[in-house]
Steps between C-alpha positions, in 0.01 A plus 500: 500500500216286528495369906314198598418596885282261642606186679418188303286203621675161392435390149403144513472220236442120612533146397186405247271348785519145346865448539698530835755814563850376409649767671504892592700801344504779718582832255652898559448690245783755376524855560146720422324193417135362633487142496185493303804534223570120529163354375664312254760319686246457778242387239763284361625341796146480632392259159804247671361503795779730720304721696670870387475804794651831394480722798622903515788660342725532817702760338163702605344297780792251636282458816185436344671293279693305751160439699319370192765230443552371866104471515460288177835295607297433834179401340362149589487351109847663439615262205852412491725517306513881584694751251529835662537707180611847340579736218735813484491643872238220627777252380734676773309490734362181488850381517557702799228350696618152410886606562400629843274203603212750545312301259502135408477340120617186399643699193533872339375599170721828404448700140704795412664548877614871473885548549646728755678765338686893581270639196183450468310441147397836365068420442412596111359812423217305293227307631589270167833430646447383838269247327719393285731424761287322718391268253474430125136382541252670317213349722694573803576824430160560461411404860808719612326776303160442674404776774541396853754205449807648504690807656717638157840542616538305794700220395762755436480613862790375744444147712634586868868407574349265817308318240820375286688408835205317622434312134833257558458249272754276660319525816223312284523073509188455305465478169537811291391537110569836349379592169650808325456708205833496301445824346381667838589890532368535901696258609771351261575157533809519459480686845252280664672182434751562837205527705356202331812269556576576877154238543627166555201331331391723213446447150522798271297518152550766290249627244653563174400879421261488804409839712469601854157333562659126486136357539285723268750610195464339133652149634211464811424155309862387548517636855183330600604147374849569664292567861271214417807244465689642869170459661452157338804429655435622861230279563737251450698597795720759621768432279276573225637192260442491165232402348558442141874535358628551171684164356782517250460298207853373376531560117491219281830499279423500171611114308730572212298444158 
C-alpha cells in the first residue's frame, strides 16, 4: 500500500487579481487523499473568481484539519458566500461540523457521502480496480497514480460510527447540493439517497454512470457547471433563487392542409 504520511499544508488557488473574490469554498478531501489532488477544481473555481482552500484529509489528521478550516473561516478578507465542502469521508465530515454547529457555512457542498453500512466494501485486489472505481478519468487517474498523493486502499477503510451520528443532515438549515455518481460501487446511491433526503434543503444530482470521485470522474465538466450555477445562486441570498429557469414552449398545433 502506498501511505501518504505527512500532514499537508493547505492547497490554495485565488481569484485572478483583477476581479474581486465572489466567494470562498472551503474543501476535505476523501479518504487517503492530499489536497494537492484538487488542482483542477481549485484551478477552475479560482479562473471565476471563488477563492478554493482544500485543507487535510481528516480521515488522517481530523485535528489538523479542523484547525486549518476554523483559521481560514476567521481570516480578515474571508469572502462570503462561504461553501464548506467535501468528497467521500471529507463530505461526512464536513457535514458533521455544520450539523453540530462546530463550524459555520452559509451552505454544504457534499460528493459521493459514504453510506453507513453492517459490511463493508471488500477493496480490489488490483491497483487497476480501485481506479476504476474512483473515477472513469483517465487524467485523474493519473494524478491518483502519482507517488505521494494518495494512500491506495484507504477509501475502502471504515469512517468511525461517531462520524455518521454527528453528519445529521437534518440538523443542517443551509443549503445542501449533493452530486453523485449513478453508477458508484463505494457508496451506492441507491443507499446514499436516505441520508441525502433527511436534509430539509438539499438538492440531489445524480451523474448518469458517474463514480465515487463526484468532482473529478469523466463528467467533472458537468459537475463544475452544476457548482458554478448553486454558487451563482448563493450570492443571491440565502435562499439561493434561481437564476436562470428553463421555460416551456407550448407546441404550435399543426393547421389542417
Amino acid at each position: 500500500m502506498t501511505t501518504v504520511s505527512a500532514v499537508p499544508d493547505v492547497s490554495v488557488w485565488d481569484n485572478p487579481p483583477h476581479l474581486d473574490p465572489r466567494g470562498t469554498i472551503v474543501l476535505f478531501p476523501g479518504r487517503g487523499e492530499d489536497p494537492s489532488l484538487y488542482e483542477r477544481f481549485g484551478a477552475r473555481f479560482g479562473a471565476d473568481a471563488y477563492r478554493v482552500r482544500a485543507v487535510a484529509d481528516p480521515s488522517r489528521h481530523p485535528d489538523r484539519a479542523i484547525k486549518q478550516v476554523k483559521e481560514i473561516l476567521a481570516a480578515d478578507d474571508l469572502s462570503h458566500p462561504v461553501v464548506l465542502a467535501g468528497s467521500d469521508g471529507g463530505a461526512l465530515f464536513a457535514a458533521g461540523l455544520v450539523a453540530s454547529g462546530e463550524v459555520t457555512a452559509d451552505a454544504l457542498l457534499l460528493a459521493g457521502l459514504p453510506v453507513h453500512r453492517a459490511d463493508t466494501v471488500a477493496a480490489p485486489n488490483a491497483w487497476d480496480e480501485e481506479l476504476g472505481a474512483r473515477t472513469a478519468c483517465s487524467t485523474h487517474q493519473g494524478r491518483l497514480a502519482a507517488a505521494d498523493r494518495l494512500e491506495r486502499g484507504a477509501v475502502y477503510t471504515p469512517l468511525p460510527s461517531e462520524w455518521f451520528e454527528r453528519a445529521d443532515l437534518a440538523a443542517v438549515h443551509v443549503p445542501v447540493l449533493a452530486l453523485h455518481g449513478a453508477a458508484d460501487e463505494i457508496s451506492p446511491l441507491s443507499e446514499a439517497r436516505a441520508g441525502y433526503a433527511a436534509a430539509p434543503r438539499i438538492e440531489l444530482v445524480s451523474l448518469v454512470g458517474g463514480r465515487h470521485d463526484a468532482l473529478n470522474d469523466a463528467s467533472h465538466r458537468t459537475s463544475a457547471a452544476t457548482v458554478l450555477l448553486f454558487l451563482e445562486r448563493l450570492r443571491l441570498g440565502p435562499e439561493a433563487p434561481l437564476v436562470a429557469v428553463r421555460e416551456k414552449l407550448a407546441v404550435r398545433e399543426e393547421l389542417p392542409s
